[in-house]
C-alpha positions as CSV (number, residue, x, y, z in Angstrom):
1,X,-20.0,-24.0,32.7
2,X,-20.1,-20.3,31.6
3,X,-20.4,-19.5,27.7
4,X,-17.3,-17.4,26.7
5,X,-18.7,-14.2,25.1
6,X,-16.3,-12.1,23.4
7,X,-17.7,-8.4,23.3
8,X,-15.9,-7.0,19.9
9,X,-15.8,-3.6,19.8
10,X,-15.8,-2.9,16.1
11,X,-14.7,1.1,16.0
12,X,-11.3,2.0,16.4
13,X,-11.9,5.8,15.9
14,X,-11.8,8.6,19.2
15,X,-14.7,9.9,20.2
16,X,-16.7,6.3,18.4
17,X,-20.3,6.0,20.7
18,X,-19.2,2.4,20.3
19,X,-17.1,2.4,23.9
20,X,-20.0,3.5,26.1
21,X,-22.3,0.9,24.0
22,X,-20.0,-2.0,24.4
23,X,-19.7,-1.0,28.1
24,X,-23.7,-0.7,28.7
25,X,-23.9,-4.6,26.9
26,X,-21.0,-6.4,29.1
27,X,-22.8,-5.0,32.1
28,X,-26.0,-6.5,30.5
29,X,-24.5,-10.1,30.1
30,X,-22.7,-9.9,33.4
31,X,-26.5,-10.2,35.0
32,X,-27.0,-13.6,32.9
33,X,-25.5,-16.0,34.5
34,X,-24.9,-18.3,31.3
35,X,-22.5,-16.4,30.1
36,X,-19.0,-15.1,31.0
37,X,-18.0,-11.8,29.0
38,X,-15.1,-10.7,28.0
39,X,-14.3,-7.6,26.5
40,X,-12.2,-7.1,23.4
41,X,-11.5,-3.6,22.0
42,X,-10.0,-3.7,18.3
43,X,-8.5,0.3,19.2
44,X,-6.4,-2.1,22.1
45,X,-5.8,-4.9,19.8
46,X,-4.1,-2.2,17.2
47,X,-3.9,-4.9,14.8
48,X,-2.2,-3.5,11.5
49,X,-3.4,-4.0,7.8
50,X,-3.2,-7.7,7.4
51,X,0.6,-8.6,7.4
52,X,0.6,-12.7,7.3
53,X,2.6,-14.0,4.8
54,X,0.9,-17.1,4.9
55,X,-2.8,-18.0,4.2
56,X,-4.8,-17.9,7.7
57,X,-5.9,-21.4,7.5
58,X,-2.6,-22.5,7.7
59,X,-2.3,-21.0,11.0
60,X,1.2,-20.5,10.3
61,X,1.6,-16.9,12.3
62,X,4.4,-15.1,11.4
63,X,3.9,-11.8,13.8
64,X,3.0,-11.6,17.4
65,X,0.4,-9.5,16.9
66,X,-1.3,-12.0,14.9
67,X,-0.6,-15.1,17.7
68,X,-2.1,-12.9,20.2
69,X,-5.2,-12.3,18.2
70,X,-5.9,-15.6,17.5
71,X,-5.1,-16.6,21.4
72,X,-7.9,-13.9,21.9
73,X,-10.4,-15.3,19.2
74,X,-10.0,-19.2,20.1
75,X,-10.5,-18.2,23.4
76,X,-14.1,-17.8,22.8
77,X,-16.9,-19.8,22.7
78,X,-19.2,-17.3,21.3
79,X,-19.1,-13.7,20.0
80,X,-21.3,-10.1,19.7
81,X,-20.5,-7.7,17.5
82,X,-20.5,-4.2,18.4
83,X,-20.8,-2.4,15.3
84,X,-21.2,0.6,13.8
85,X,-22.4,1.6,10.2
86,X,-19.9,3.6,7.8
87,X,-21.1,4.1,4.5
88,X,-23.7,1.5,5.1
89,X,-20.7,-1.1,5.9
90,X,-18.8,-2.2,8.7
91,X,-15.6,-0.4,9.5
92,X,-12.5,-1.4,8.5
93,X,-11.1,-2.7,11.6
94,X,-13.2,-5.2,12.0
95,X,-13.0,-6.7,8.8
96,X,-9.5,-6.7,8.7
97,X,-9.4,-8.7,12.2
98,X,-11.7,-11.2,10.5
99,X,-9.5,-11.4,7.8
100,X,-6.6,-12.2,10.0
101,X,-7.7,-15.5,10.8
102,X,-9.9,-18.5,9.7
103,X,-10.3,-21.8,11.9
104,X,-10.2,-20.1,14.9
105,X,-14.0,-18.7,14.5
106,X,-15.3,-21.6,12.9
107,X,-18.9,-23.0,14.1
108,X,-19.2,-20.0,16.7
109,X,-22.0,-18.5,17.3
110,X,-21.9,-14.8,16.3
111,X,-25.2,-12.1,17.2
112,X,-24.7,-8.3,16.6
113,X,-25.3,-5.3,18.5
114,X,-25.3,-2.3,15.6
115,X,-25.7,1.4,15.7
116,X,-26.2,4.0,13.6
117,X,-28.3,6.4,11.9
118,X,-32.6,5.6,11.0
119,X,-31.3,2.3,10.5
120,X,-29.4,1.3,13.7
121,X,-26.8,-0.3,11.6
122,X,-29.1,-2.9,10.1
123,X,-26.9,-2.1,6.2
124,X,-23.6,-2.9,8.2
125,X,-24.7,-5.9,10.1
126,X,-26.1,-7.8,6.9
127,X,-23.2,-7.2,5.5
128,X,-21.3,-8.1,8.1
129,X,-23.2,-11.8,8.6
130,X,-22.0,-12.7,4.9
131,X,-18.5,-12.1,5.7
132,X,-19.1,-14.2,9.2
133,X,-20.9,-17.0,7.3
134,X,-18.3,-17.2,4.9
135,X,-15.6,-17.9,8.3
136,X,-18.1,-20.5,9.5
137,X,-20.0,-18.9,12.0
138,X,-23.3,-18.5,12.8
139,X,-24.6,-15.2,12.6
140,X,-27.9,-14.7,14.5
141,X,-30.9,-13.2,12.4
142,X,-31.7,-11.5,16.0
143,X,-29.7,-8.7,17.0
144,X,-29.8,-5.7,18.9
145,X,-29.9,-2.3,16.2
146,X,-29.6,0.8,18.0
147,X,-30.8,3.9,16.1
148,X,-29.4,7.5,16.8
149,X,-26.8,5.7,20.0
150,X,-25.0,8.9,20.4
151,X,-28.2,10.5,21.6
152,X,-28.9,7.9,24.3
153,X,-25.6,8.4,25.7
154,X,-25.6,10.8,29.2
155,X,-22.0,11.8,30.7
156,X,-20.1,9.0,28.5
157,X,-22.7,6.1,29.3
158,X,-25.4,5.2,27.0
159,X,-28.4,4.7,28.7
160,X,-30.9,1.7,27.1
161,X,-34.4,1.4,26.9
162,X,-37.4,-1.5,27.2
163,X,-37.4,-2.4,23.6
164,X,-33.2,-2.6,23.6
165,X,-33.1,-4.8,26.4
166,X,-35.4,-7.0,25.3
167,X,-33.8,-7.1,22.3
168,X,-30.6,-8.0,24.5
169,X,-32.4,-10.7,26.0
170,X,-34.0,-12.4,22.9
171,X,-30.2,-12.6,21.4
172,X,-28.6,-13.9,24.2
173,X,-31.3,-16.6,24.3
174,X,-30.7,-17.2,21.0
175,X,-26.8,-17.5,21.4
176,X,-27.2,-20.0,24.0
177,X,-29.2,-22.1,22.0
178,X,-26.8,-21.9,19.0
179,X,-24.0,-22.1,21.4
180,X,-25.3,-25.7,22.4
181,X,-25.9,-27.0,19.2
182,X,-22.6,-25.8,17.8
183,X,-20.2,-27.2,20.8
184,X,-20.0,-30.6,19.2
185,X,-19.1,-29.4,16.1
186,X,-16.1,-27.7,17.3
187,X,-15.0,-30.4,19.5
188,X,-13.6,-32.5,16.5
């Protein structure tokens, strides 16, 4: 059986390089047959500054907004990250939709495709992992940093190279693995 990767897109901005990115990485995982991706956009999702008058580990959901998430999140077996770097940190978006719930990532594997500047989004993705840790996940020390995206992107696709997809491919080898070792953990 397929692992359920959920492709986050992390930006919620027009014009974010993240779209084509995101795009270019669920046709990569499409062409490994262990895994079955689906794609989430956090712009779609339009969640609103976190509204729950409850504590999310309660999973008492009080909006529909929220249910829907959570439907979304649970849904998945795994997750990647498509993030960019703001200020060396991750946008808002995405750590609002973390925020929003708790149990419902617990003891998934989580891996990270980042872009940026030099860096390739390396500040935002460690700080991303402590807030994943911290949710019970299992961020993956191997990721996928893209410097200078925007530049690789031709006519609204970004176009990869050898050293990204084998970047791609050491992650999602790495996901598998974790993915396997995490399953039982989940099932109680």
């Amino acid at each position: 059986m397929a692992i359920k990767l959920n492709i986050i897109v992390c930006s919620t901005r027009p014009g974010r390089v993240g779209l084509p990115v995101a795009r270019w990485f669920e046709s990569a995982v499409k062409k490994d047959s262990r895994f079955e991706p689906v794609f989430v956009d956090l712009a779609e999702v339009g969640l609103p500054i976190f509204d729950e008058p409850q504590h999310p580990s309660l999973q008492q959901y009080a909006h529909a907004h929220t249910k829907a998430w959570s439907k979304i999140v649970a849904s998945g077996d795994a997750y990647v990250f498509v993030l960019p770097e703001y200020d060396y940190f991750p946008p808002a978006a995405v750590v609002n939709a973390l925020s929003y719930l708790v149990k419902e990532w617990g003891y998934k594997a989580a891996g990270i495709v980042s872009y940026g500047g030099v860096s390739g989004g390396l500040r935002s993705a460690q700080a991303l992992k402590l807030m994943l840790t911290a949710l019970r996940m299992m961020p993956l020390p191997e990721g996928v940093p893209i410097p200078f995206a925007g530049k690789q992107i031709e006519d609204g696709t970004f176009v990869s190279n050898e050293l990204i997809d084998t970047s791609v491919t050491t992650m999602l080898n790495e996901l598998a693995k974790w993915d396997g070792a995490l399953s039982s953990l989940r099932q109680k």
